[in-house]
N, CA, C and O atoms as a GROMACS GRO file, in nm:
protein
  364
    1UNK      N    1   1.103   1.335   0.861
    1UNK     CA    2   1.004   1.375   0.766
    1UNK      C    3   1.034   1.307   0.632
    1UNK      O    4   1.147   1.260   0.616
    2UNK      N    5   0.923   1.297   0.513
    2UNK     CA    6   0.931   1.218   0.472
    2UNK      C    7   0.873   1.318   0.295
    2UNK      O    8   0.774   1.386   0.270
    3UNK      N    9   1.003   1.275   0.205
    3UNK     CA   10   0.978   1.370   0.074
    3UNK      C   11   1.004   1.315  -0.039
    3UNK      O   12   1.064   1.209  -0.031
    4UNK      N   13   0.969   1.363  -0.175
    4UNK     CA   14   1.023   1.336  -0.292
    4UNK      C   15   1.114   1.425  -0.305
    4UNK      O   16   1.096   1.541  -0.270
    5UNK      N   17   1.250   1.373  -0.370
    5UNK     CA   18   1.296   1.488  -0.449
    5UNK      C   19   1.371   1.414  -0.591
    5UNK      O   20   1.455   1.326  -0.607
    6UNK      N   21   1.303   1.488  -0.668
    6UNK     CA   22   1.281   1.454  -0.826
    6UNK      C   23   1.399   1.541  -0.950
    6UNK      O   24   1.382   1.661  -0.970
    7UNK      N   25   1.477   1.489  -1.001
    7UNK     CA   26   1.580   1.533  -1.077
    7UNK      C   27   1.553   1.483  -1.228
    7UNK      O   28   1.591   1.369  -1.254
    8UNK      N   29   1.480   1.572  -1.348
    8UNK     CA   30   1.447   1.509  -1.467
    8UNK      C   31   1.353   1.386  -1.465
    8UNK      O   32   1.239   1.410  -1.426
    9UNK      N   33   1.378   1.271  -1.498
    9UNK     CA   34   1.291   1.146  -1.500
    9UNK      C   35   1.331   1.047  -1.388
    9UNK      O   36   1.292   0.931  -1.400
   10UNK      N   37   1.419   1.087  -1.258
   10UNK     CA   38   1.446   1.013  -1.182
   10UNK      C   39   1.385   1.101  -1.026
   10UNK      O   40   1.353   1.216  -0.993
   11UNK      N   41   1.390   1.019  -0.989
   11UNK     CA   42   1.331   1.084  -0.818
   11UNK      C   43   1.373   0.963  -0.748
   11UNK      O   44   1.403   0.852  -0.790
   12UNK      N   45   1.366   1.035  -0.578
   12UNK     CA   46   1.419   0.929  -0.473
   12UNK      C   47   1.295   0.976  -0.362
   12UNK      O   48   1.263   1.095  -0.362
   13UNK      N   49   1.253   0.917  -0.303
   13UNK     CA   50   1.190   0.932  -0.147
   13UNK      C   51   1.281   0.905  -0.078
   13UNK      O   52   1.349   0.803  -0.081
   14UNK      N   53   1.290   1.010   0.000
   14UNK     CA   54   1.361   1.060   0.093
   14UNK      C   55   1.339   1.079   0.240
   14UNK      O   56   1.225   1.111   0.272
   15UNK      N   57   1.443   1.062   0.354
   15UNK     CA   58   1.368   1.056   0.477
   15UNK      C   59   1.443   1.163   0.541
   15UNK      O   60   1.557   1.130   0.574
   16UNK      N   61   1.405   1.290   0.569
   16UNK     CA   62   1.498   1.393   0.616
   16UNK      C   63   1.396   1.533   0.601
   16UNK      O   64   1.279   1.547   0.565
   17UNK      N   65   1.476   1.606   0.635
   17UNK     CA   66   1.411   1.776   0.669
   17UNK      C   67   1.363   1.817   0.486
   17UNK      O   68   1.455   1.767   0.421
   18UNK      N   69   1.279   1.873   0.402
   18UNK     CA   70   1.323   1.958   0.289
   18UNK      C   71   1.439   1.997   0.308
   18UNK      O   72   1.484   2.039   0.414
   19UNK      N   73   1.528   1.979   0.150
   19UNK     CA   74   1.620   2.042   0.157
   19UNK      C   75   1.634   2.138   0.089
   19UNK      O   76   1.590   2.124  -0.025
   20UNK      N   77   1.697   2.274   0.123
   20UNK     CA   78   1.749   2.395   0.023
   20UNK      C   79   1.798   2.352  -0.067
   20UNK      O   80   1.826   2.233  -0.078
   21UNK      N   81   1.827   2.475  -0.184
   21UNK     CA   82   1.843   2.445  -0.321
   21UNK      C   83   2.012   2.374  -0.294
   21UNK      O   84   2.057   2.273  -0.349
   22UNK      N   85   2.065   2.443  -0.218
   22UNK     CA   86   2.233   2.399  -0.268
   22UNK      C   87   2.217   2.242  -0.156
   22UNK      O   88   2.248   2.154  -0.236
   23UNK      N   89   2.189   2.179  -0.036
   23UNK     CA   90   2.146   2.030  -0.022
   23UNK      C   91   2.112   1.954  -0.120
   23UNK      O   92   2.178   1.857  -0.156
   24UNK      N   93   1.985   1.998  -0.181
   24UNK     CA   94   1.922   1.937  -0.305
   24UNK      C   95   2.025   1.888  -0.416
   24UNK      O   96   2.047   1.772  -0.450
   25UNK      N   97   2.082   2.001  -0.464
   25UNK     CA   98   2.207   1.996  -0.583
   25UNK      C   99   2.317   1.893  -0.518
   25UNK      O  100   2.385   1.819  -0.590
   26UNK      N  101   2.327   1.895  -0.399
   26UNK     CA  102   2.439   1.779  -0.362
   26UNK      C  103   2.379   1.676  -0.350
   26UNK      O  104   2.457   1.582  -0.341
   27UNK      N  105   2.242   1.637  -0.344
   27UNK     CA  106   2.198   1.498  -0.259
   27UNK      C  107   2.203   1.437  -0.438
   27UNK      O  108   2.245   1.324  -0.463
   28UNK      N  109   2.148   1.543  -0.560
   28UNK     CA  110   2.084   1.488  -0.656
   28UNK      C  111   2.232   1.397  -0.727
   28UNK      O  112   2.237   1.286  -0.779
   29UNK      N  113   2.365   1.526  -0.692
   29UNK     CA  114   2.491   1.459  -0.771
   29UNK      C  115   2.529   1.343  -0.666
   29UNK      O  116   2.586   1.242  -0.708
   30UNK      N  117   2.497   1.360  -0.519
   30UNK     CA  118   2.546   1.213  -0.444
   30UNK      C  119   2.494   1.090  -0.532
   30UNK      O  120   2.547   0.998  -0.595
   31UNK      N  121   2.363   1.131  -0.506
   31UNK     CA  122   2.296   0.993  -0.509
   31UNK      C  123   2.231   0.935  -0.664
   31UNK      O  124   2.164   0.832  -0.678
   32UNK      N  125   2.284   1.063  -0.805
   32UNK     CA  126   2.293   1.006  -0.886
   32UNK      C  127   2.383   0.968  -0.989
   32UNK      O  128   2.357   0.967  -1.109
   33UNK      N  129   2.517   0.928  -0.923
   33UNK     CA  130   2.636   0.861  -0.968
   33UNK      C  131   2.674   0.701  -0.857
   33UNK      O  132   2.745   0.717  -0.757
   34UNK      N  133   2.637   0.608  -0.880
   34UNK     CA  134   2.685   0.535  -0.840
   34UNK      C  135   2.842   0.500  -0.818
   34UNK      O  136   2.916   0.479  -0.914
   35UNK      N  137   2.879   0.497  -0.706
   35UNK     CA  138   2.980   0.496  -0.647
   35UNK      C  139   3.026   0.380  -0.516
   35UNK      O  140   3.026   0.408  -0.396
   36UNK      N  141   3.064   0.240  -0.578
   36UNK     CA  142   3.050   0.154  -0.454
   36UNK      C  143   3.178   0.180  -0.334
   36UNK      O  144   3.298   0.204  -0.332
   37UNK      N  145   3.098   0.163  -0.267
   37UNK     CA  146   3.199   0.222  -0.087
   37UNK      C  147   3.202   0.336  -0.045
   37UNK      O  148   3.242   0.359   0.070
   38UNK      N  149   3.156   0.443  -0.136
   38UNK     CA  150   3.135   0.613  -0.121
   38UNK      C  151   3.065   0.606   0.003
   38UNK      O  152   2.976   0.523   0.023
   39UNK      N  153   3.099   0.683   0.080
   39UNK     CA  154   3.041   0.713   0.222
   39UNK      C  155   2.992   0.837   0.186
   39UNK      O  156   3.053   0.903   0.102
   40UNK      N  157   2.860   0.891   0.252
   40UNK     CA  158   2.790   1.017   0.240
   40UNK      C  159   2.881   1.112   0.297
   40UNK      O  160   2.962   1.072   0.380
   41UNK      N  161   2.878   1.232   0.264
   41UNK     CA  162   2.919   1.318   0.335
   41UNK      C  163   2.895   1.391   0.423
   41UNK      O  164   2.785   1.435   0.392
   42UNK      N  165   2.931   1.448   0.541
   42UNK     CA  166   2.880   1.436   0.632
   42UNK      C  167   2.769   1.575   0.633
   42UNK      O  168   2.672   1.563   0.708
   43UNK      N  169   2.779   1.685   0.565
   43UNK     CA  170   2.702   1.751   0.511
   43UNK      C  171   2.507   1.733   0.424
   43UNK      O  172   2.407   1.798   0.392
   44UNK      N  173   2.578   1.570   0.424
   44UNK     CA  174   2.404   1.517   0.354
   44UNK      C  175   2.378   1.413   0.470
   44UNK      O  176   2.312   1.312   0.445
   45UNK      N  177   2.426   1.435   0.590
   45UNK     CA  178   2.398   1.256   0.699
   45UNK      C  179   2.283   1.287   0.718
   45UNK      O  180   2.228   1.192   0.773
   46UNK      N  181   2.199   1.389   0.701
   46UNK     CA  182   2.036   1.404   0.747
   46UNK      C  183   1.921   1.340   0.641
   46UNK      O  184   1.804   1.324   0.676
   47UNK      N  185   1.951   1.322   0.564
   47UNK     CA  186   1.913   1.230   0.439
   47UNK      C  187   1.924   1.139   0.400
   47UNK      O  188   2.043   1.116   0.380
   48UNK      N  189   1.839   1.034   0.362
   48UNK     CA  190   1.887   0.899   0.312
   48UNK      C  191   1.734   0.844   0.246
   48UNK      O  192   1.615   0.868   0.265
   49UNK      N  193   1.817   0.758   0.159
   49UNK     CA  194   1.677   0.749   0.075
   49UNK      C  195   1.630   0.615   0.134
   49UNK      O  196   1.712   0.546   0.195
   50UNK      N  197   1.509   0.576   0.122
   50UNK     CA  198   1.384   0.531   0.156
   50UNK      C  199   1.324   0.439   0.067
   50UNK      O  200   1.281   0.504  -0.028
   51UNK      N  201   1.301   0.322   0.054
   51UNK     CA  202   1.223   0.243  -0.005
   51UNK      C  203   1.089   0.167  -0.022
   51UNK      O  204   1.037   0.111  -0.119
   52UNK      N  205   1.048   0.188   0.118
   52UNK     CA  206   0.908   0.121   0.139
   52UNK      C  207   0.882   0.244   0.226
   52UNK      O  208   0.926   0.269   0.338
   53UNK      N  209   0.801   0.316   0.147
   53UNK     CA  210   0.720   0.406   0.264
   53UNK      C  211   0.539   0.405   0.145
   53UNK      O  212   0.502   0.356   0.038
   54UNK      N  213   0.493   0.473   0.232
   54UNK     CA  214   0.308   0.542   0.168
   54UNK      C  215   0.368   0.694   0.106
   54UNK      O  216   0.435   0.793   0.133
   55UNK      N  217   0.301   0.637   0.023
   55UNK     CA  218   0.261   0.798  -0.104
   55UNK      C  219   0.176   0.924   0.020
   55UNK      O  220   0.210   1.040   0.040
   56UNK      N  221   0.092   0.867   0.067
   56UNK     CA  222   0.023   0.962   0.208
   56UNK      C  223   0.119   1.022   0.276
   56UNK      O  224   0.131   1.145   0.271
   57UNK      N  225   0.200   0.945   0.350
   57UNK     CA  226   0.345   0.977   0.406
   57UNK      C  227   0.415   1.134   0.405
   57UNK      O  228   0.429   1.205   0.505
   58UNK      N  229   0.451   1.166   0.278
   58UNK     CA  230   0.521   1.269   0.189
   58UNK      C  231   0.492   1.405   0.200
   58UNK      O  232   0.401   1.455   0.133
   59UNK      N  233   0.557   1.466   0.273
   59UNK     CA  234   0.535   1.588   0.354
   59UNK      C  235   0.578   1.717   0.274
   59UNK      O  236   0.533   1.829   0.299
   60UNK      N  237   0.671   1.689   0.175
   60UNK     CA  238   0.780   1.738   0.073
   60UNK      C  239   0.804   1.765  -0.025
   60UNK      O  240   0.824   1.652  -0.072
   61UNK      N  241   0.820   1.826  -0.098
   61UNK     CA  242   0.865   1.772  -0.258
   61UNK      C  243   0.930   1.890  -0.322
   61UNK      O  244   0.870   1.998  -0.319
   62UNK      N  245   1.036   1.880  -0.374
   62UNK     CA  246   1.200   1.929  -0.438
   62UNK      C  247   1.187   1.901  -0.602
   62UNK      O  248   1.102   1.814  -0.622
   63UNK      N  249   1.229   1.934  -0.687
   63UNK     CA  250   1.258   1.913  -0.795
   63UNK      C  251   1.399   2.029  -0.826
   63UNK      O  252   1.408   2.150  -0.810
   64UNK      N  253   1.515   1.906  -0.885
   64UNK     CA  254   1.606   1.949  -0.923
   64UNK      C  255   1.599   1.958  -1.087
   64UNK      O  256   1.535   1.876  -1.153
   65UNK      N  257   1.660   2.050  -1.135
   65UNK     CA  258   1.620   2.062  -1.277
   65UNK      C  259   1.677   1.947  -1.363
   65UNK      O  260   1.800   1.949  -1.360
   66UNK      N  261   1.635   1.865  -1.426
   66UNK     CA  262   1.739   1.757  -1.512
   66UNK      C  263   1.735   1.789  -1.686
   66UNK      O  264   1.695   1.889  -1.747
   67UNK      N  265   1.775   1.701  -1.720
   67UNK     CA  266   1.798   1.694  -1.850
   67UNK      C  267   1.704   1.609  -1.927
   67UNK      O  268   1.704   1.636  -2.047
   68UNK      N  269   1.623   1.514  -1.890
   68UNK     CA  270   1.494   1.492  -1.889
   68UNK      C  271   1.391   1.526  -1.832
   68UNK      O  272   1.372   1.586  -1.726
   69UNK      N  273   1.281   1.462  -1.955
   69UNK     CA  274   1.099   1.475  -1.857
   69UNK      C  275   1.097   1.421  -1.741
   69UNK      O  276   1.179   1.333  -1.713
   70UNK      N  277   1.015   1.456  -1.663
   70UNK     CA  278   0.970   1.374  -1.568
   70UNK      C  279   0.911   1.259  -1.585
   70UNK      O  280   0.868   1.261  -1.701
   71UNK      N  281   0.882   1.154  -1.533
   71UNK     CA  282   0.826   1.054  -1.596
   71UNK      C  283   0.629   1.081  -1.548
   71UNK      O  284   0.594   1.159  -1.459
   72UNK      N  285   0.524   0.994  -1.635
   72UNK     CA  286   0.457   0.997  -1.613
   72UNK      C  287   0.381   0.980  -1.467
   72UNK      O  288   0.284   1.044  -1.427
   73UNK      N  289   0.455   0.871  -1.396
   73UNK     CA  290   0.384   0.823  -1.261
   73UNK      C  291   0.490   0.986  -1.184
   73UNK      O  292   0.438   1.086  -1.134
   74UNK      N  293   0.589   0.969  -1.196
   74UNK     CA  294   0.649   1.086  -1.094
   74UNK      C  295   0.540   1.236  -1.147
   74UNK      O  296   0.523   1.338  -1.079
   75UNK      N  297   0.501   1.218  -1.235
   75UNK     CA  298   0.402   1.372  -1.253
   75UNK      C  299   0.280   1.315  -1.188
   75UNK      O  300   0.240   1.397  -1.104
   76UNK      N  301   0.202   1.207  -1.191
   76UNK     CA  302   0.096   1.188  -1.131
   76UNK      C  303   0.125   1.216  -0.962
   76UNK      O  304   0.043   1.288  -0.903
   77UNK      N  305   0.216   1.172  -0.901
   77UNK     CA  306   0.273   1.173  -0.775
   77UNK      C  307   0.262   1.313  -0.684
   77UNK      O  308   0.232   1.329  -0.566
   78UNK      N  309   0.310   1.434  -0.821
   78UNK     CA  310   0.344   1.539  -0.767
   78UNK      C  311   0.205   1.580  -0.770
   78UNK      O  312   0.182   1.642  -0.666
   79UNK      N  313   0.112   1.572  -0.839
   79UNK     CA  314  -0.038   1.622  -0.883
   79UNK      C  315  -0.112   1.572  -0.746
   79UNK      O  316  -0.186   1.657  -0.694
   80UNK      N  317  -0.101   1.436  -0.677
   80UNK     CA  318  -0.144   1.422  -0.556
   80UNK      C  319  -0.101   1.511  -0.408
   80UNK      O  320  -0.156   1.551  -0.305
   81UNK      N  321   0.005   1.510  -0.458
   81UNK     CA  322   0.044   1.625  -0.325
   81UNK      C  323   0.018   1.760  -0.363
   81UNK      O  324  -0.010   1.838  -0.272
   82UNK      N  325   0.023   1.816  -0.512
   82UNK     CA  326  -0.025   1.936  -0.500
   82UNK      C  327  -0.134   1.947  -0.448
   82UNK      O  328  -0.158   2.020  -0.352
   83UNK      N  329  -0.224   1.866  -0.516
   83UNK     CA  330  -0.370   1.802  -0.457
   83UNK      C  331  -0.457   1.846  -0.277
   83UNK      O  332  -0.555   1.899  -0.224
   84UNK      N  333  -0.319   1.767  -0.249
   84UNK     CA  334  -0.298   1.769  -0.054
   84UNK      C  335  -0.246   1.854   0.014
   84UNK      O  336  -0.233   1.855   0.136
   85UNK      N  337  -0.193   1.983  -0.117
   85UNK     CA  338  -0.149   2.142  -0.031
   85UNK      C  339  -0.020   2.122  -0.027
   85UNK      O  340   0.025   2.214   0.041
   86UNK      N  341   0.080   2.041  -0.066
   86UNK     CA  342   0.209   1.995  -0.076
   86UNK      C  343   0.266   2.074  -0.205
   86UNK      O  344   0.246   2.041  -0.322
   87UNK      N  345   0.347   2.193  -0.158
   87UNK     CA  346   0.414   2.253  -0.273
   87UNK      C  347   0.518   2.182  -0.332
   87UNK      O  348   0.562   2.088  -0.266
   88UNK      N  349   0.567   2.203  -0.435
   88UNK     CA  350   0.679   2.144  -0.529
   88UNK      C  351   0.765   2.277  -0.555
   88UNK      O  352   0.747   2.365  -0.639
   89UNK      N  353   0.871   2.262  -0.451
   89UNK     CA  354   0.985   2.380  -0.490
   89UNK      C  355   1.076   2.324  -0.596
   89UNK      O  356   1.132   2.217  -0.572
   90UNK      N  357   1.099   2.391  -0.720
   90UNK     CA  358   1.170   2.393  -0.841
   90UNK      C  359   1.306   2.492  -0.805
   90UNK      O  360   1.306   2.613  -0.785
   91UNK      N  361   1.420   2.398  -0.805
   91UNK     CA  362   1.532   2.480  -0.827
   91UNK      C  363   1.618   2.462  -0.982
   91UNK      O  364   1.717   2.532  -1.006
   0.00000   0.00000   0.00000
């Protein structure tokens, strides 16, 4: 399955189940500290982010709380899937 999940002004598409709030909180600190050679843990192997997929696609959508806005296109994004009956769970 196929999701956004959005942390402040950054987001990733994602290819994996929705994740609960405490997944979410780990995928957002995995995958927003760069770390070269870091292997996932095996707790997040159901997830991995995604680069070429359709906006149609997106079955999902997560928002982790950040320290920034969201950006403009990531708010237009979420407005289409609310749009399409696609809730946006806020943790």
């Amino acid at each position: 399955m196929l999701g956004i999940l959005v942390h402040g002004d950054n987001h990733f598409i994602v290819r994996g189940p929705r994740p609960d709030r405490a997944a979410a909180l780990k995928l957002v600190r995995h995958w927003s500290l760069i770390e070269i050679g870091a292997l996932t843990p095996p707790e997040l192997a159901a997830w991995r982010i995604s680069t070429r997929e359709f906006r149609e696609d997106l079955r999902w959508a997560v928002e982790v709380a950040g320290n920034t806005e969201r950006s403009a296109a990531v708010n237009q994004l979420l407005k289409e899937l609310a749009d399409r009956g696609i809730p946006l769970s806020a943790y």
